[in-house]
C-alpha positions as a Markdown table, in Angstrom:
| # | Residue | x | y | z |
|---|---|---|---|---|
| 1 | Unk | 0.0 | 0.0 | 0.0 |
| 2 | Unk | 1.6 | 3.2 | -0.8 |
| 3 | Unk | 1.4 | 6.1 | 1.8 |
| 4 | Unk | -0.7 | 9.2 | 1.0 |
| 5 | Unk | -1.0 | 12.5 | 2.4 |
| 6 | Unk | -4.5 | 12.3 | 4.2 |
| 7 | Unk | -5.1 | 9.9 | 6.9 |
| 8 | Unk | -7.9 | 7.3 | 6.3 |
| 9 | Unk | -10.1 | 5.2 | 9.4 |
| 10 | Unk | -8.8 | 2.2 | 8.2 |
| 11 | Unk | -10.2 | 0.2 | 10.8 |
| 12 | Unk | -13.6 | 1.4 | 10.2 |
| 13 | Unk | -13.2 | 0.4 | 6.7 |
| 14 | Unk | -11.8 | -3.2 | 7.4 |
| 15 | Unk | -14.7 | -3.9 | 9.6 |
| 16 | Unk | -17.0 | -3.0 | 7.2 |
| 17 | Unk | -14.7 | -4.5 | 4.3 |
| 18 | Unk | -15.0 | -1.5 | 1.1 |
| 19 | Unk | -12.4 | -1.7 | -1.4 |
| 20 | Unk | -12.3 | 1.7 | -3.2 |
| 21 | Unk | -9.1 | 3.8 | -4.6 |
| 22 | Unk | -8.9 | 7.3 | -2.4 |
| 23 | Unk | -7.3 | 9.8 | -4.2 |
| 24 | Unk | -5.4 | 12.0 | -2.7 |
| 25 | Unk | -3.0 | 14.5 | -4.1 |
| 26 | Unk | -0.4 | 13.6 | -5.1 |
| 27 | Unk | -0.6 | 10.0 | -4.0 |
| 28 | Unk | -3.1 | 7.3 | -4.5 |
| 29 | Unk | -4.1 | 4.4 | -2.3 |
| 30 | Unk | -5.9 | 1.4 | -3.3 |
| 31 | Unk | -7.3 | -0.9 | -0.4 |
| 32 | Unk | -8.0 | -4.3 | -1.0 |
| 33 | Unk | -10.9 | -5.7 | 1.2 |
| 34 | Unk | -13.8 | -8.2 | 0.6 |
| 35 | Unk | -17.0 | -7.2 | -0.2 |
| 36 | Unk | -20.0 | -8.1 | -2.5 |
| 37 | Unk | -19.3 | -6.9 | -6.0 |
| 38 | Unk | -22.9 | -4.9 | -5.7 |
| 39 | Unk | -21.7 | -2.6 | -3.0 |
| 40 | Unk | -18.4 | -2.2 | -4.5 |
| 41 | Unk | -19.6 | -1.1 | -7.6 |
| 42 | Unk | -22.6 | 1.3 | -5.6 |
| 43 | Unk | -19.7 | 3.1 | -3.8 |
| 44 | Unk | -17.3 | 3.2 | -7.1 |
| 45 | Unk | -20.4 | 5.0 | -9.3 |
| 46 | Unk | -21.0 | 7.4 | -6.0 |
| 47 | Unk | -17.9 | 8.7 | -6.1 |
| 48 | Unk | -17.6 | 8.9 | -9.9 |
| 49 | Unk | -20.9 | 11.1 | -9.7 |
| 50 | Unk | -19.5 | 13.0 | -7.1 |
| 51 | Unk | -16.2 | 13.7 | -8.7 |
| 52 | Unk | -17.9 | 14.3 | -12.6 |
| 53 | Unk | -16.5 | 17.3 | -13.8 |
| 54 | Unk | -15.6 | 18.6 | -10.3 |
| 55 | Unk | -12.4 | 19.1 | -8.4 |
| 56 | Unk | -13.7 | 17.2 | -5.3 |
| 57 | Unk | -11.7 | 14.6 | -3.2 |
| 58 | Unk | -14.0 | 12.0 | -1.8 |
| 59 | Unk | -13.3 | 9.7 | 1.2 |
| 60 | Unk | -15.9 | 6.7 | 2.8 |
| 61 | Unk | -16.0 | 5.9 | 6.2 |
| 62 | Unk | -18.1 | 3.0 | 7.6 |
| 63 | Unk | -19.5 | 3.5 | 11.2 |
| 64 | Unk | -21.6 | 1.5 | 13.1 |
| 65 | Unk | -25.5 | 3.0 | 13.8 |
| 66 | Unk | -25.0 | 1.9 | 17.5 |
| 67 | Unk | -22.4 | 4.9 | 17.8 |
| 68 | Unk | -24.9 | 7.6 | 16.2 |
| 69 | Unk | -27.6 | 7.0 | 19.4 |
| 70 | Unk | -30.9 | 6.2 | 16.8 |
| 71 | Unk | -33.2 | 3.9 | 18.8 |
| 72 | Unk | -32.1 | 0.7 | 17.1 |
| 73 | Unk | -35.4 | -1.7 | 17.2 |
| 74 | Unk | -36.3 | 0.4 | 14.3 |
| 75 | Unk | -33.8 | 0.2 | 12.3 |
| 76 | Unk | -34.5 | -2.1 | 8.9 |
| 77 | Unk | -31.4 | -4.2 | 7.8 |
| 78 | Unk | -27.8 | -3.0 | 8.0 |
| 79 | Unk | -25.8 | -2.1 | 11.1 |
| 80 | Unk | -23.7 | 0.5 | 9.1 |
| 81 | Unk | -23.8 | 4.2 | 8.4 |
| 82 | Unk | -21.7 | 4.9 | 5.4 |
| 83 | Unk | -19.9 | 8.3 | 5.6 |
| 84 | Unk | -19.3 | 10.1 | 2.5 |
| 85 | Unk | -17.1 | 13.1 | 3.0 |
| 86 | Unk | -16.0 | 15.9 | 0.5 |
| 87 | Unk | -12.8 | 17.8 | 0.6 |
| 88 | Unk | -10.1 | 17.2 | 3.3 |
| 89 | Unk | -8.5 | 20.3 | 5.2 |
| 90 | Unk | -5.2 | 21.1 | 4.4 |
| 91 | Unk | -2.0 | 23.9 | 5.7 |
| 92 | Unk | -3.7 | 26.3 | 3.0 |
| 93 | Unk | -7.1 | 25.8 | 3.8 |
| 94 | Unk | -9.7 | 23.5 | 2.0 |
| 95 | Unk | -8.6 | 20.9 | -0.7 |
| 96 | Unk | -10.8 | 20.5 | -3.5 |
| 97 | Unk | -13.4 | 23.2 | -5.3 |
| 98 | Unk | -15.9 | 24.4 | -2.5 |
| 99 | Unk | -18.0 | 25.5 | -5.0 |
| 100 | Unk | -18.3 | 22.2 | -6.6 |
| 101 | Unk | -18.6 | 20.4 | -3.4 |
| 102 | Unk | -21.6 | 23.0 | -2.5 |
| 103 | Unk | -22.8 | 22.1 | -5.8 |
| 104 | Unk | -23.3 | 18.3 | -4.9 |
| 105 | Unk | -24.6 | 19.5 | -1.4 |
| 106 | Unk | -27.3 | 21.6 | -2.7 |
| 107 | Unk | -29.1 | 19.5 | -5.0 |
| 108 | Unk | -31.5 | 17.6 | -3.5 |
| 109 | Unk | -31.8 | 15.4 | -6.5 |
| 110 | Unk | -28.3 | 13.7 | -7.0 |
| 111 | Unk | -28.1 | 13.0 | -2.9 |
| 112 | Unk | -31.4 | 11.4 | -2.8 |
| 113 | Unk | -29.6 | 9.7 | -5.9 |
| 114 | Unk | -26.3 | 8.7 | -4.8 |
| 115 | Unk | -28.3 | 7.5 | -1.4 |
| 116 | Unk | -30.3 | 5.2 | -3.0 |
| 117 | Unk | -27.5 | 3.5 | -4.9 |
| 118 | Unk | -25.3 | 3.1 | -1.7 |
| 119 | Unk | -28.4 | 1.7 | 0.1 |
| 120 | Unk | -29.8 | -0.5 | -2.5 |
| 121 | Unk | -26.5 | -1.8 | -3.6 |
| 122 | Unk | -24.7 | -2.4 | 0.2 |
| 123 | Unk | -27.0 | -4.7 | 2.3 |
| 124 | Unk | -25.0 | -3.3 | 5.5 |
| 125 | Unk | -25.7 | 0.1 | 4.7 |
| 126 | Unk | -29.2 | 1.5 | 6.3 |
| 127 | Unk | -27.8 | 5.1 | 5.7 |
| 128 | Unk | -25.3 | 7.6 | 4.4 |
| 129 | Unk | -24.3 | 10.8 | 5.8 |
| 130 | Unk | -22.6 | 13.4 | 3.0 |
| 131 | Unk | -21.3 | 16.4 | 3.8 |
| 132 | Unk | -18.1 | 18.7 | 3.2 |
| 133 | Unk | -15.5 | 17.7 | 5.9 |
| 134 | Unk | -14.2 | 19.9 | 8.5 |
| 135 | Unk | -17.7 | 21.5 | 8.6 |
| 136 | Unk | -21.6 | 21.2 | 9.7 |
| 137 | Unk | -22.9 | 20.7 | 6.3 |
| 138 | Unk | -24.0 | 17.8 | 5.9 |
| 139 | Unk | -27.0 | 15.6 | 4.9 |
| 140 | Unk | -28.9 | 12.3 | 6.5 |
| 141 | Unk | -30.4 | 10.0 | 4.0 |
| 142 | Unk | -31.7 | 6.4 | 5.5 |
| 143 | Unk | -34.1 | 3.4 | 4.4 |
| 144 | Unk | -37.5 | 4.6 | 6.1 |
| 145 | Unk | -39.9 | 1.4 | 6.0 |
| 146 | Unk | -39.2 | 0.5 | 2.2 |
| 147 | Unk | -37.6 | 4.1 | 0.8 |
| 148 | Unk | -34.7 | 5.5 | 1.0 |
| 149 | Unk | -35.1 | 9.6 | 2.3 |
| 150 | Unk | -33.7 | 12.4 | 4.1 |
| 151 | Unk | -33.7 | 12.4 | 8.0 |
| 152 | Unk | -36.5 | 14.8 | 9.3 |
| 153 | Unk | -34.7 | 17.8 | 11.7 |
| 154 | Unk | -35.5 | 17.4 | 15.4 |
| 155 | Unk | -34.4 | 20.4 | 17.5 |
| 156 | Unk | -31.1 | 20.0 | 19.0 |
| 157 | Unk | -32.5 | 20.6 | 22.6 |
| 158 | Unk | -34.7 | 17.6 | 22.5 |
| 159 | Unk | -34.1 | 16.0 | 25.7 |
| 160 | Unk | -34.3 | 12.4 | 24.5 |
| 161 | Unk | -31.2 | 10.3 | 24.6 |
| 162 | Unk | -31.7 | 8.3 | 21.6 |
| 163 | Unk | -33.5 | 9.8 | 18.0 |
| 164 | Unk | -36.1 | 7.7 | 16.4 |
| 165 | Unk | -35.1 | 5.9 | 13.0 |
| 166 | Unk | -35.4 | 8.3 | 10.7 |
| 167 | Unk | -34.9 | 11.7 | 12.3 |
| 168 | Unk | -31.6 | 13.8 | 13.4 |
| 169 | Unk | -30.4 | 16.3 | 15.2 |
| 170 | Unk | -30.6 | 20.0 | 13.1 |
| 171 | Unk | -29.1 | 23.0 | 14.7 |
C-alpha cells in the first residue's frame, strides 16, 4: 500500500470490508478488502458522480448505527452508516473546489440519488451521511420502511437520549 497524504479510518473500513481507490494528491491508495461486488460497484459509481466534472476529493467511512444514538429496534437491515465526505482540510485551507462540493450539497436530487445507490446496492448500509469535511454541512439520508429519504430535523435541545429511525439532530 503506498502512503498518502490524508489519513484514512482504516479500521472502520476493514470492519466493514470496502475496497475503493482514495485519491489524494499527489498520491493514491488502493485498499483491498472483501465485499459483495454490488456494493463495491454502488460506492465506485458514488464517487464517480461525485467527482464528474468537479475538483472534489471524496473519502468513505463505515460506522456503526449503534455509535450515532438512533433507537435501534427500528432500524430495517444494515448495522452501518456509510460516511461520504467531500474535501479534506489542508495547511492552506480546504482541498478541493468548495464551490463544486456545495454544488453536490445543494441538490437535492443527486443526494437522494447517490443514497439510493449506496443503500440498495450495500446490504449493511441503512444510511449515508454526505457532507463537506471539517464542517456542519452535511446531509442524513436512510431506508425509512421501504424508501430511502432524508432524515427529518428534530431540534437540537430535545431531551431524548436516543433519535427515532429516521430523524436527526438539526441546529
Amino acid at each position: 500500500m503506498k502512503k498518502i497524504t490524508s489519513i484514512l479510518a482504516i479500521s472502520s473500513l476493514l470492519s466493514f470490508g470496502i475496497s475503493f481507490v482514495a485519491i489524494a494528491s499527489p498520491a493514491v491508495t488502493t485498499m483491498q478488502l472483501s465485499l459483495r461486488v454490488s456494493c463495491q460497484d454502488a460506492i465506485a459509481s458514488v464517487k464517480r458522480k461525485i467527482q464528474q466534472n468537479r475538483n472534489i476529493l471524496v473519502r468513505f467511512e463505515a460506522r456503526d448505527i449503534a455509535n450515532y444514538g438512533w433507537e435501534t429496534g427500528k432500524i430495517p437491515r444494515g448495522k452501518k452508516i456509510l460516511e461520504i465526505n467531500m474535501g479534506e482540510m489542508g495547511m492552506k485551507g480546504m482541498k478541493g473546489n468548495r464551490q463544486d462540493m456545495l454544488n453536490v450539497m445543494n441538490s437535492p436530487k443527486l443526494l437522494s440519488s447517490l443514497a439510493s445507490e449506496v443503500i440498495n446496492g450495500c446490504n449493511d448500509v441503512s444510511g449515508i451521511n454526505i457532507g463537506i469535511s471539517h464542517t456542519d454541512y452535511g446531509r442524513m439520508y436512510g431506508l425509512v420502511g421501504d424508501r430511502v429519504q432524508p432524515f427529518k430535523c428534530l431540534s437540537a435541545d430535545r431531551s431524548r437520549r436516543n433519535l427515532p429511525w429516521g430523524y436527526m439532530v438539526c441546529l
